[in-house]
N, C-alpha and C positions, 0 to 999 in steps of 0.2 A: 662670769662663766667659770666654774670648776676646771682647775686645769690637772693632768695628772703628771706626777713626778715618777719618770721610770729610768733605770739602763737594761736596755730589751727586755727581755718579758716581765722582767720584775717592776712592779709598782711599790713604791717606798714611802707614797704620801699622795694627797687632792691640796693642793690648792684651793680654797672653797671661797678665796676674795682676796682682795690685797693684808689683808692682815690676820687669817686664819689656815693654818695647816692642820688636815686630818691624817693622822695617820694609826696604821694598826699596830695592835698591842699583843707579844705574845706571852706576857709574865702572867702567873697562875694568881699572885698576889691581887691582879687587877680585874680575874676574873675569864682571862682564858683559858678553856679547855675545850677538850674536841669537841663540836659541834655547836661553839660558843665563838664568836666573832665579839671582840673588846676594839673599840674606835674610841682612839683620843683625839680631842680639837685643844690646840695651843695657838694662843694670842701671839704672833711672831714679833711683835714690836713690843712685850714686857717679857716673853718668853714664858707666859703661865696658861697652867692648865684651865681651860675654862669651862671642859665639858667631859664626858665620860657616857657613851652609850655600851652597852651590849644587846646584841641579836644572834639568834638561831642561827646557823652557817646553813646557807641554803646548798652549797656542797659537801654539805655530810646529812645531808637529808635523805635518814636510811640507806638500806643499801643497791638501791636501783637509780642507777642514768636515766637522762631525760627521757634515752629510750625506750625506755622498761625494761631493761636487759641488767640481770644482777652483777655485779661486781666482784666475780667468781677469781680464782685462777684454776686454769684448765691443764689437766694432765694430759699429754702430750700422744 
């Protein structure tokens, strides 16, 4: 079972078994930018890279909340 590595709200890596850490990637070199999510998985027991996904960031998914409410700021 996937365990998650956090200090309060931040998450800094998954656990995804005894010998793989996921974690995310913000270097442009690898492939991140806004609305791009880069996940690396490292082998903890050689310390190598074994995988590299990218996916669509499901929160930067245009610019409406799950609510349908745009993501404005409002003049007061």
């Amino acid at each position: 079972m996937p365990k998650e590595l956090r200090c309060g709200g931040n998450m800094h890596g998954i656990m995804l078994d005894d010998t793989h850490l996921e974690v995310k990637c913000k270097r442009r070199a690898c492939g991140s930018k806004p609305g791009t999510v880069v996940l690396h998985v490292f082998d903890i027991t050689t310390g190598e890279l074994t995988r590299t996904r990218r996916f669509k960031d499901p929160m930067k998914e245009g610019t409406r909340h799950a609510t349908g409410q745009h993501n404005a700021v409002r003049s007061a």
